[in-house]
C-alpha positions in Angstrom: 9.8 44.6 5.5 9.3 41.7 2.8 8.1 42.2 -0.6 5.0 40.1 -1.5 7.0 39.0 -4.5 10.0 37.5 -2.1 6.9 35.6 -0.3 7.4 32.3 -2.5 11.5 32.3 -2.3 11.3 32.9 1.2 9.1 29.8 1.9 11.0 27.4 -0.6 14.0 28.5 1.9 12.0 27.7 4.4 11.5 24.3 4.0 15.0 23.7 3.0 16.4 25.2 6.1 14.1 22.7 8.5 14.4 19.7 6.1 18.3 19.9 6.0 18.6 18.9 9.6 16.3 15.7 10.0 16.0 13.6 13.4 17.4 10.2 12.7 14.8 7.4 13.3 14.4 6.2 16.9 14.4 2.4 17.9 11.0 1.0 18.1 10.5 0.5 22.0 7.4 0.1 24.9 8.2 0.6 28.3 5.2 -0.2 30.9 3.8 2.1 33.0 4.4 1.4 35.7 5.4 3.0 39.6 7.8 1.9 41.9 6.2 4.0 44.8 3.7 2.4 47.6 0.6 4.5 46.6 0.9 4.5 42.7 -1.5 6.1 40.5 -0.3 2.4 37.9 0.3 -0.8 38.5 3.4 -2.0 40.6 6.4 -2.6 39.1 6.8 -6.8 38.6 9.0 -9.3 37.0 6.7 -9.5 34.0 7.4 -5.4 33.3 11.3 -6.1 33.1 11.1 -7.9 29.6 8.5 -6.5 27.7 8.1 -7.0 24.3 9.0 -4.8 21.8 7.7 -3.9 18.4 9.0 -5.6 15.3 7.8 -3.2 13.2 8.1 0.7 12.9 5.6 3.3 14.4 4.1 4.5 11.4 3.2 0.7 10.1 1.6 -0.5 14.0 -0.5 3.2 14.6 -3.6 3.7 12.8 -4.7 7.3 12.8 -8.5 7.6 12.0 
């Protein structure tokens, strides 16, 4: 068992543990969605889907959370 007084320690170590190993940042990208299949619950795939454009800037600055 764990002291109450270790409590504080133990969650400082905490975060340090999960912070040390950080996800690197992923490339902004969209892919359509789309379906290649003949009955598909989206849109067909068409020439228009191969060269989407892609975000110029990162997720956090185009999503809005209200």
């Amino acid at each position: 068992m764990t002291m109450p007084q270790q409590l504080p320690s133990l969650y400082l170590r905490l975060l340090r543990d999960i912070t040390d190993d950080l996800v690197p940042p992923r490339r902004t990208r969209i892919n359509p969605r789309v379906d290649k299949r003949r009955m598909p619950k989206f849109g067909h795939s068409r020439s228009e889907h191969y060269h989407w454009l892609q975000p110029q800037c990162s997720f956090r600055e185009a999503v809005a959370f209200v």
